[in-house]
N, C-alpha and C positions, 0 to 999 in steps of 0.2 A: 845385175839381179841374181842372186843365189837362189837355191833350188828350195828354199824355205819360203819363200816370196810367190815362185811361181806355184807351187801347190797352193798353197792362200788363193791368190790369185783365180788360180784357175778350177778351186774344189768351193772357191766363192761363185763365183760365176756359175757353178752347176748349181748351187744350190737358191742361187737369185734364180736363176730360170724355173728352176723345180717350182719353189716358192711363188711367185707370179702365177706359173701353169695350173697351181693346186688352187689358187685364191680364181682364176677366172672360169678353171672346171666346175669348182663350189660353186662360184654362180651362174656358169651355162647350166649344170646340174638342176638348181632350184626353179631356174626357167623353164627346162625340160618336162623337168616335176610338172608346174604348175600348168605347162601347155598340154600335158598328157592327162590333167584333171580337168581341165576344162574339153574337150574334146570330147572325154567321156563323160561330164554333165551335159554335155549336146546329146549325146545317144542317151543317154535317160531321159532327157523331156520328150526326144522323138517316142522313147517306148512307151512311156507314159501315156503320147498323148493316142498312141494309137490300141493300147488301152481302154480308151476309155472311148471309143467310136466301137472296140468290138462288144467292149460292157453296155453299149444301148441296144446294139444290133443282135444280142443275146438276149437282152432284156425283152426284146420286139417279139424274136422267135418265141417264147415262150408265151410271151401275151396271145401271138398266132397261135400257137398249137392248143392251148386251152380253149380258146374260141370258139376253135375249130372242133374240137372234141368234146367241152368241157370236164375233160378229165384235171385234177387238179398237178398231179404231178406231171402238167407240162408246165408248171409256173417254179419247178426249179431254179431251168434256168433266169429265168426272170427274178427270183430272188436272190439269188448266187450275184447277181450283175446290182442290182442295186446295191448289196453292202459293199463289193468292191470297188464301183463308181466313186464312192463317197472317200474311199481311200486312197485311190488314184485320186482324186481331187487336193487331197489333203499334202501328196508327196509333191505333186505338183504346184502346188502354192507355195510351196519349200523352197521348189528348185531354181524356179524364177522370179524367186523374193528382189532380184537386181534388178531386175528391167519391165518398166512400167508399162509399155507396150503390151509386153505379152503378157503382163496381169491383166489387165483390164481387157483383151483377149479372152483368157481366161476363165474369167466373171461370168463374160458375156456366153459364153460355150457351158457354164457352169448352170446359168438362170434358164439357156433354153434347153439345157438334159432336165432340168426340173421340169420342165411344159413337157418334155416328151412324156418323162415317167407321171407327171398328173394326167397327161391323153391315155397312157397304158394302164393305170389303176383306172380310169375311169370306164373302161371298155371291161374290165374283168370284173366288173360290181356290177355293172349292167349285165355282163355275161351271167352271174350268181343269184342276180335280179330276175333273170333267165327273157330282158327284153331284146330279144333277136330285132325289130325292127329299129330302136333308138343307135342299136350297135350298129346299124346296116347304114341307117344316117353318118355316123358320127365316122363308118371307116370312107366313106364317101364323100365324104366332106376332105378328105386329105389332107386333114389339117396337120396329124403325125409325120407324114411325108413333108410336108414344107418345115419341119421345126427340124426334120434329122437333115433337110439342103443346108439350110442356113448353121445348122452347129459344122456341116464336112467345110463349107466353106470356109469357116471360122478354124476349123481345124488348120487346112491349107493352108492358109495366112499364118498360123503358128509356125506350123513345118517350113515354109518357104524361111520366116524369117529364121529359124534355127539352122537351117542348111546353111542361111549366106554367113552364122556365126560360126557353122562347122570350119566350110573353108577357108572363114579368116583364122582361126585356131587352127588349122590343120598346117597350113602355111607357115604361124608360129611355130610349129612344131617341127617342124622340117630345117626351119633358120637356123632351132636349136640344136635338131644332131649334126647342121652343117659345122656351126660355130664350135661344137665339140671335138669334132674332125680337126678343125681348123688347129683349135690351141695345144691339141694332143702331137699333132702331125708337128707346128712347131717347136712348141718343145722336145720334141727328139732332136728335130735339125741342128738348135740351137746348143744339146746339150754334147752332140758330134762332135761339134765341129770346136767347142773347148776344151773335149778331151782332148780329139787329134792338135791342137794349139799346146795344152800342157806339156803332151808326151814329146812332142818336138821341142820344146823348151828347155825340159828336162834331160833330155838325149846330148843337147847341146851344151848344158852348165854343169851336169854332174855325171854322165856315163863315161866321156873321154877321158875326163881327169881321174875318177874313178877305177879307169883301164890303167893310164899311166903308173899312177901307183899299186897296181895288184903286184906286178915284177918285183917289188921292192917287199910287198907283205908274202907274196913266195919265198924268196930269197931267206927272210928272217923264218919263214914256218920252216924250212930247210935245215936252218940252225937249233930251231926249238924240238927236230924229229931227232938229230943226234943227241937233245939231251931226256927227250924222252925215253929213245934206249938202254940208255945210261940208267935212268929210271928204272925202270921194267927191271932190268937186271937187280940195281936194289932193291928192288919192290919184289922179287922174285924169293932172295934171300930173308925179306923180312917175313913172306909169306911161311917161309918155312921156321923161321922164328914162333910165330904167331902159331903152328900148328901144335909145336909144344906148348907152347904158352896154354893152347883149348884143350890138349891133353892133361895137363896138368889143374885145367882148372875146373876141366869135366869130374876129376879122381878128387878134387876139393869140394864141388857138388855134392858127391856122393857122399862124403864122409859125412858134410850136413846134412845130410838127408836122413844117415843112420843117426847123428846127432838130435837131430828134429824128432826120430822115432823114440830114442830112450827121454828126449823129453817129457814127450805124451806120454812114456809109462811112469816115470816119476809124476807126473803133474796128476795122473790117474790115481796114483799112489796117495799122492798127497789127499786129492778128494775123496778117497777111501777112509784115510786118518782123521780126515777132518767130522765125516761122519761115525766113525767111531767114538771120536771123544765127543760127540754131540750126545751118542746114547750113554754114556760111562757119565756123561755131566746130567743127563735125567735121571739114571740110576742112584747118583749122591741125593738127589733131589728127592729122590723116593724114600731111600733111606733115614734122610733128616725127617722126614713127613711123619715116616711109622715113628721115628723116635721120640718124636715130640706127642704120637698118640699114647705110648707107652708111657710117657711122665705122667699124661692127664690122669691116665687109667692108673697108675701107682698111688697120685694126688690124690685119687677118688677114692682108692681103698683104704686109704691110712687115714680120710675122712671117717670111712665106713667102719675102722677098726674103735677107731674115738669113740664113733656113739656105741659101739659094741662096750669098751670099756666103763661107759655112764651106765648102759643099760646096767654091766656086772654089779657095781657100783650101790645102784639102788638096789638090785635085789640082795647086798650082802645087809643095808640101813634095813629091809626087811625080815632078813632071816632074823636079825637083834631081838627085832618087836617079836617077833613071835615066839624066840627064846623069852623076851619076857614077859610074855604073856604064858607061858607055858609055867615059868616059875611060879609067877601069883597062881597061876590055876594049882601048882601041887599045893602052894600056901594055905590057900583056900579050901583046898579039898583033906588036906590038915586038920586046919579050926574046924571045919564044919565036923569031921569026925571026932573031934576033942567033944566041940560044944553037945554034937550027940548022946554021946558017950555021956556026960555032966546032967544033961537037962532031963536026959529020957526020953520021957514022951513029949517034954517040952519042944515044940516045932517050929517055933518062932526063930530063933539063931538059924535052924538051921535052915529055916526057909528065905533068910538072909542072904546065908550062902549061895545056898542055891540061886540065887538072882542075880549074885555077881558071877558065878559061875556061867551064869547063861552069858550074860555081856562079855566076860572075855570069851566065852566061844565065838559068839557072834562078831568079835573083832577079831579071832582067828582066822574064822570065816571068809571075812571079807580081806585080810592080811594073805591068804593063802588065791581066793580070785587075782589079786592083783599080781600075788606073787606070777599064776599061770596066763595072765596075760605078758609082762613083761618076758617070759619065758617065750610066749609067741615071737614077741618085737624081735627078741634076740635070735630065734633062728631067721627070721624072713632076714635081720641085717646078714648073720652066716651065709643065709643061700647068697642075698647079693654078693659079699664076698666070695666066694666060691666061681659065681660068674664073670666077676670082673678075673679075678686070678687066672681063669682060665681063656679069655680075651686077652691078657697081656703075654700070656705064654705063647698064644696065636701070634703076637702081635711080633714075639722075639723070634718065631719061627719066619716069618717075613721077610725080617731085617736079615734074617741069616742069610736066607734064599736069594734075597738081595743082594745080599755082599758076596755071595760067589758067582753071581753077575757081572757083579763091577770086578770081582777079579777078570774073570774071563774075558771082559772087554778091555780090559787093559792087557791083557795078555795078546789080544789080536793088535792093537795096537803098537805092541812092541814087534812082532811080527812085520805091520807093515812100514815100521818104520824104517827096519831090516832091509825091505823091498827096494825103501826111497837109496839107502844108503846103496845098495848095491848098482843101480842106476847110474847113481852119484861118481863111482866108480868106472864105469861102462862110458860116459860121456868124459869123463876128463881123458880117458884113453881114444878117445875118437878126435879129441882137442890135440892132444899130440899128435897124432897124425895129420889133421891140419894144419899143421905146424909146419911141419917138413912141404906138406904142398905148396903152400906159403914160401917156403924155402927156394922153391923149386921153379915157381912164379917171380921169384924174384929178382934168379939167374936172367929167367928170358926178356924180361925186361932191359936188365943191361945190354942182351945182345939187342934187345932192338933200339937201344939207344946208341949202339955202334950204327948200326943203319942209319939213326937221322941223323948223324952225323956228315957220314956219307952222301947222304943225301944237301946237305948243307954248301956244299962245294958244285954239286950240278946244280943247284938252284938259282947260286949264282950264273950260272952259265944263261940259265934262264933269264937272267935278270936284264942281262943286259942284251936279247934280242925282244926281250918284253918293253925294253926303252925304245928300241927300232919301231917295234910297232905300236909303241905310245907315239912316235912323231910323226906315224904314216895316221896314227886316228886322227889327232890336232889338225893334219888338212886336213882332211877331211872333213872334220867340223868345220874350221873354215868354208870350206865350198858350202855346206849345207846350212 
């Protein structure tokens, strides 16, 4: 039997015993439980019932004291006692709902508290009635006294039989914390006396053999301590390899770190440009904008100058008419002096004239209104002109304003481009100095690969008292 067997064996055996103990405690337990409930529903029917012997004999006193006084507040207690009777009756019908004896017990205790409290209400209505002689009958007759004998009696008989239930449940009770004792107390013994069984089993299949071969696992740690020094020694050397190795790559940190900084100024750089040309690309936009206001308004005026030339136009088809109308009028004012001159006093010719004379005036007339209106049209189109000319001159004054905007943002822009370039500069020289750390990192490396080298040879050494104590673990496994 090997030492894997007896553990089984014997951590089985603790845990059968455990297991049984816990299954018979659970149900001494529930036993227990249930003899500890019962024992205390025996002291509740006993208090119950005596209860309700002091609820009549309360009831009584009260009846007495009003009688005796007729003051009405001695029927307190008397009232206090009846509504609790009726509740103690109710708990009590509860409690011995099992056992038919002591119901009908009971009942019987229950019918004559009602004859009591019919004898006590009938004595305090007689009292209110105020017949002192019927009450004098009726407490002389003792008929109250014989119904509270026969309910103590009846009580008795409850109480007796509850007592003889006490101490059969008490006795249950008693069995149970014995039985408890009992399987608690054995399963210790039982779980003793498997351990002391294992630990001896154990001592005997795997401690001595176990001794035997430590001599042999000394022996090889022995060998494995010589090449541990061996160790240490290169391990010593590599140490101080490896501190170059952190100084050098402490000085390669740093240089990234300055690296990382001209980053951020370049990258800052860059987001500085990149907002620049965002406002030099709205500045074009501006520009285009007035320009294309500046065609409309040019568009507009060369409209404006058109009708200016129509209007010219008609007033020169006018100036004509009224040249000739001017001419007929000298024509006419000619013949008419001719025809004057001829007729004499003849006035007919010339009153001819005269009428044509009027008609071309009147078409002078109305030639020269029209003339002075289109001379109106022609200045109000001037003034527009005028105003749009002087909008577009606004308009170029703008564009101008503008473009020496856009110069000047393009000129910050070549500035910060300046900035990024300089950077640009700044970090490829922090690159060659990484370089050389890198260089330098690279030396110590080789020397620590001289080290595992070294190390390579004591490993061996290792190996083979690691084989020693591979053949001392296989017994071992064996045994266990």
């Amino acid at each position: 039997m090997n030492i894997k067997q007896v553990l089984v064996i014997g951590f089985g055996a603790i845990l059968s015993a455990v297991g049984v103990s816990s299954i018979v405690s659970n149900y001494t337990t529930l036993f227990l439980e249930e003899s500890q409930d019962w024992v205390l529903h025996t002291y509740d029917v006993q208090i119950k019932l005596k209860n309700i012997e002091k609820n009549l004999l309360d009831a009584e006193t009260g009846q007495r004291g009003f009688i005796y006084t007729g003051d009405e507040t001695f029927l307190e207690p008397y009232n206090l006692a009846t509504q609790m009777l009726d509740r103690n009756f109710e708990i009590l019908e509860d409690l011995i709902s099992d056992n038919s004896d002591q119901v009908m017990n009971l009942q019987n205790i229950k019918n004559l508290s009602q004859q009591k409290l019919n004898e006590l209400a009938e004595t305090i209505q007689l009292k209110r009635a105020k017949k002192e002689q019927e009450i004098l009958i009726l407490v002389t007759s003792k008929k109250g006294q014989v119904i509270m004998d026969e309910i103590r009696i009846n009580l008795d008989e409850m109480h007796e039989i509850e007592n003889q239930f006490l101490d059969q449940r008490l006795q249950h009770l008693s069995v149970a914390y014995r039985l408890i004792d009992l399987v608690n107390w054995g399963t210790l013994v039982v779980v003793i006396f498997v351990e002391i069984m294992t630990i001896v089993w154990i001592n005997k299949i795997a401690v001595n053999p176990i001794t035997k071969f430590s001599s042999h696992i000394a022996a090889s740690s022995s060998q494995i301590a010589e090449s541990v020094e061996e160790q240490e020694e290169i391990a010593q050397q590599q140490a101080s390899f490896i501190n170059e190795t952190t100084a050098t790559a402490n000085e390669l940190g740093t240089s990234y770190t300055q690296s990382a900084e001209q980053a951020d100024l370049a990258n800052a750089s860059a987001q500085e440009t990149l907002r620049i040309v965002a406002r030099g690309n709205t500045a074009v936009k501006t520009i285009r904008l007035e320009v294309i206001n500046v065609q409309e308004q040019v568009e507009f005026m060369a409209n404006k100058i058109l009708e200016l030339t129509e209007q010219i136009d008609k007033i020169g088809e006018i100036s004509d008419v009224v040249r000739s109308i001017a001419n007929q009028t000298n024509m006419l004012a000619l013949n008419a002096s001719v025809e004057a001159v001829r007729a004499g006093e003849s006035g007919k010719g010339f009153s001819v004239i005269a009428v044509e004379i009027r008609k071309l005036a009147d078409q002078s007339r109305d030639s020269t209104v029209d003339i002075n209106n289109r001379v109106l049209e022609i200045q109000k189109a001037i003034n527009g002109t005028t105003q749009i000319s002087q909008k577009g001159q606004e308009s170029v004054q703008t564009c101008f304003q503008i473009t020496e905007d856009t110069t000047q943002t393009f000129e910050e822009v070549k500035n910060s481009v300046t900035d990024v370039v300089h950077s640009n500069q700044q970090i490829t020289l922090n690159l060659k100095q990484q370089l050389i750390g890198v260089e330098q990192l690279i030396e110590s490396i080789t020397s620590i690969n001289a080290g595992a080298n070294n190390n390579a040879s004591a490993l061996a050494q290792i190996g083979e008292s690691i084989q020693q104590l591979n053949n001392v673990a296989l017994e071992l496994k064996r045994i266990a």
